[in-house]
C-alpha positions as CSV (number, residue, x, y, z in Angstrom):
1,X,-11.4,-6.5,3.0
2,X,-9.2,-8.3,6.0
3,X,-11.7,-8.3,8.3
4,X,-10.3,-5.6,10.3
5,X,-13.3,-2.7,11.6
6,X,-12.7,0.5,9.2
7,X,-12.9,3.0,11.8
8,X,-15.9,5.7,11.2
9,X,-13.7,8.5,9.9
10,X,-11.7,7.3,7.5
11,X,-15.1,5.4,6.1
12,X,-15.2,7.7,3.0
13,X,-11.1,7.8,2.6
14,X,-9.6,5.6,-0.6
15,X,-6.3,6.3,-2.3
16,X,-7.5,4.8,-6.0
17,X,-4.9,4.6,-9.1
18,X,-7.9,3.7,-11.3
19,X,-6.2,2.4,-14.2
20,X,-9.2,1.3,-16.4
21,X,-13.1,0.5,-15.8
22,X,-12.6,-2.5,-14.2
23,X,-8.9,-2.6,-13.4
24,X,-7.4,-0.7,-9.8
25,X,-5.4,-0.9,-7.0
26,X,-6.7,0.8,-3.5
27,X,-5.5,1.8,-0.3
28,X,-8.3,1.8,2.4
29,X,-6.8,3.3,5.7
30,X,-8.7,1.6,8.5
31,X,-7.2,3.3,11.7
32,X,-4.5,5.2,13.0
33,X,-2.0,4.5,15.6
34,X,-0.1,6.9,16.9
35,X,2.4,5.7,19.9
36,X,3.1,9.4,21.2
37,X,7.0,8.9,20.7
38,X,8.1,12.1,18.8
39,X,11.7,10.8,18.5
40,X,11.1,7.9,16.2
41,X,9.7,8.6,13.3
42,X,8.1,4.9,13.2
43,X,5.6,5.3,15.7
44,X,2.6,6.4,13.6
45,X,1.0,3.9,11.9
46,X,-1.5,3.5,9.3
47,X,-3.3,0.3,9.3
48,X,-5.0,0.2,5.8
49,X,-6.0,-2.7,3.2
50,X,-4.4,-2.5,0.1
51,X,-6.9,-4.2,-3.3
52,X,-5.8,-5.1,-6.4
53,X,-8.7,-5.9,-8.7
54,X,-8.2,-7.0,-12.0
55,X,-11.3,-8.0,-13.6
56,X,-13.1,-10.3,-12.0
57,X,-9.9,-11.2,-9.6
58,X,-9.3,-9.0,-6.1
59,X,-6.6,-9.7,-4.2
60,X,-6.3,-8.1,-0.8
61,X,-3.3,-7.6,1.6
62,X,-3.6,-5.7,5.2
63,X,-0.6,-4.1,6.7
64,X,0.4,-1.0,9.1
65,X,1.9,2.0,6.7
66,X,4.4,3.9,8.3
67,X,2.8,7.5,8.3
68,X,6.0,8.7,7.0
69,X,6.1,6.4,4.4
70,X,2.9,7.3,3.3
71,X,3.7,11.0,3.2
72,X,6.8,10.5,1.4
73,X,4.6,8.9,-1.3
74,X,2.3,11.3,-1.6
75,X,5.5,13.9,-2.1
76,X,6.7,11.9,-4.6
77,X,3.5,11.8,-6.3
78,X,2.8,15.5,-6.2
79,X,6.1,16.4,-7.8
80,X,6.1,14.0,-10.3
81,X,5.9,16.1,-13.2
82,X,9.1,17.9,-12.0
83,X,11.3,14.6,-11.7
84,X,13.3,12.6,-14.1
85,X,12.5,9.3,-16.5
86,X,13.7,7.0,-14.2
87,X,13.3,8.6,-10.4
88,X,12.0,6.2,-8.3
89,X,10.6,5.8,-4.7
90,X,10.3,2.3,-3.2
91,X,6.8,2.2,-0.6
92,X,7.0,-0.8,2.3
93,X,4.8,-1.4,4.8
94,X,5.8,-2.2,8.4
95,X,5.8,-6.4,8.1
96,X,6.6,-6.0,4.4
97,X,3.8,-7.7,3.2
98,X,3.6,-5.0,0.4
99,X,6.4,-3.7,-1.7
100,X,5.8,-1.3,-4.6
101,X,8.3,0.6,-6.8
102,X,6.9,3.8,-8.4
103,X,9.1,5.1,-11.2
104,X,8.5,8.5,-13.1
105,X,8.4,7.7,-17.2
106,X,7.9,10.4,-19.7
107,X,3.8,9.8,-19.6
108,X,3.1,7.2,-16.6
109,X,3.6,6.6,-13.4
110,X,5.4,2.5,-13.7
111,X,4.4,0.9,-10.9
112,X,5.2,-2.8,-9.4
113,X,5.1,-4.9,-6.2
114,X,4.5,-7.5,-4.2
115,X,2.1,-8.6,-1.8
116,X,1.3,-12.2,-0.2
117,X,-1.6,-13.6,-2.5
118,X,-3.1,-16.6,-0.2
119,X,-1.3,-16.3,3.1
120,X,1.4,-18.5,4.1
121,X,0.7,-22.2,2.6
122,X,2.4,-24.7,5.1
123,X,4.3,-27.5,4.4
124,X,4.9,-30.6,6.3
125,X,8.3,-32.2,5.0
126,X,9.7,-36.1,6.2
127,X,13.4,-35.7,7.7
128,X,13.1,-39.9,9.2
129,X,11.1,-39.7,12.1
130,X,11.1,-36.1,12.4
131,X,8.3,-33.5,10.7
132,X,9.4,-30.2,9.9
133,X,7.2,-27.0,9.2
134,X,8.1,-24.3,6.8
135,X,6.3,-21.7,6.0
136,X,6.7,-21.0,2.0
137,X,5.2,-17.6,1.1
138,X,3.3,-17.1,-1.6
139,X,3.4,-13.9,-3.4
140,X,1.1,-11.7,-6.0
141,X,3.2,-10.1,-8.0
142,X,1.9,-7.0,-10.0
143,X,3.0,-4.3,-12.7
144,X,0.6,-1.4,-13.8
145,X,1.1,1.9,-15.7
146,X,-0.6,5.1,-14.4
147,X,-0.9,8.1,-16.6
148,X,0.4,11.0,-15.1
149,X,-2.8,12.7,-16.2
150,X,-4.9,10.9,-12.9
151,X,-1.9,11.5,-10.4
152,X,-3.6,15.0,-9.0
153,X,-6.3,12.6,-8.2
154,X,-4.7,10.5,-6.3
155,X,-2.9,13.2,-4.4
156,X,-5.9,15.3,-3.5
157,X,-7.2,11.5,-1.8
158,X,-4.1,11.1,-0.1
159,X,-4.3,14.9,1.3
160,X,-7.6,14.0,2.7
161,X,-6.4,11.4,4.6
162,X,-3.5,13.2,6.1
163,X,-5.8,15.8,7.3
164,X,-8.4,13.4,8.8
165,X,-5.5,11.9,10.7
166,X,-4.0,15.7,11.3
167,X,-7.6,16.5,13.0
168,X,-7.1,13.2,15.2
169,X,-3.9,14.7,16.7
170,X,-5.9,17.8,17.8
């Protein structure tokens, strides 16, 4: 994953939307900050890596989730048999490295994004005797379907990790 240490408790915590043998996409929380600020709803974080394996290929992207976020997501997700074709929730993660759209569809869960695939390639440019740097992001960009059928799975793994973080508060 990013190289970042997974801490202890959330070593057995995975949000998978398994969408065939050997295609996925995984959220592995890896910590929790929580800044103690009660008035903005921003200060609990969730640092997590987030793995998109298709095939062979894994692509991996760490970020902070706001906790909010992710709770708003897992809502979505356990009422998604009571929403409309076409309902939608967009998930972002603090530095926006991924964005994912999740829209209800009569038997899946349509879900796309984007997340950075190699970093940020550099480039030097010639302006006469001046070098310029720009950064040029380069972006992974991805489109699955989930049946609805496998949705209670991934809720019941997103519970779990609300309640390990709910026991850190205690």
């Amino acid at each position: 994953m990013s190289g970042d240490h997974i801490d202890p408790i959330f070593s057995d915590s995975r949000v998978i939307f398994s969408i065939s043998q050997s295609d996925s996409f995984t959220i592995q929380p890896l910590y929790y900050l929580d800044f103690k600020d009660d008035d903005s709803p921003f200060s609990k974080l969730l640092r997590a890596d987030c793995e998109l394996r298709i095939g062979d290929r894994i692509d991996v992207a760490g970020d902070y989730f706001f906790l909010q976020s992710f709770i708003a997501l897992r809502d979505y997700l356990a009422r998604i048999h009571w929403l409309r074709n076409g309902e939608t929730l967009e998930l972002r993660t603090e530095e926006d490295v991924l964005v994912m759209t999740f829209t209800r569809q009569k038997t899946i869960v349509s879900v796309s994004g984007r997340t950075p695939d190699d970093g940020y390639a550099k480039m030097m440019i010639r302006d006469y005797d001046k070098y310029l740097e720009t950064n040029i992001d380069t972006q992974l960009i991805f489109r699955f379907n989930f049946p609805l059928s496998k949705v209670s799975e991934v809720v019941n793994q997103m519970n779990s990790i609300l309640a390990v973080i709910d026991s850190l508060k205690e």
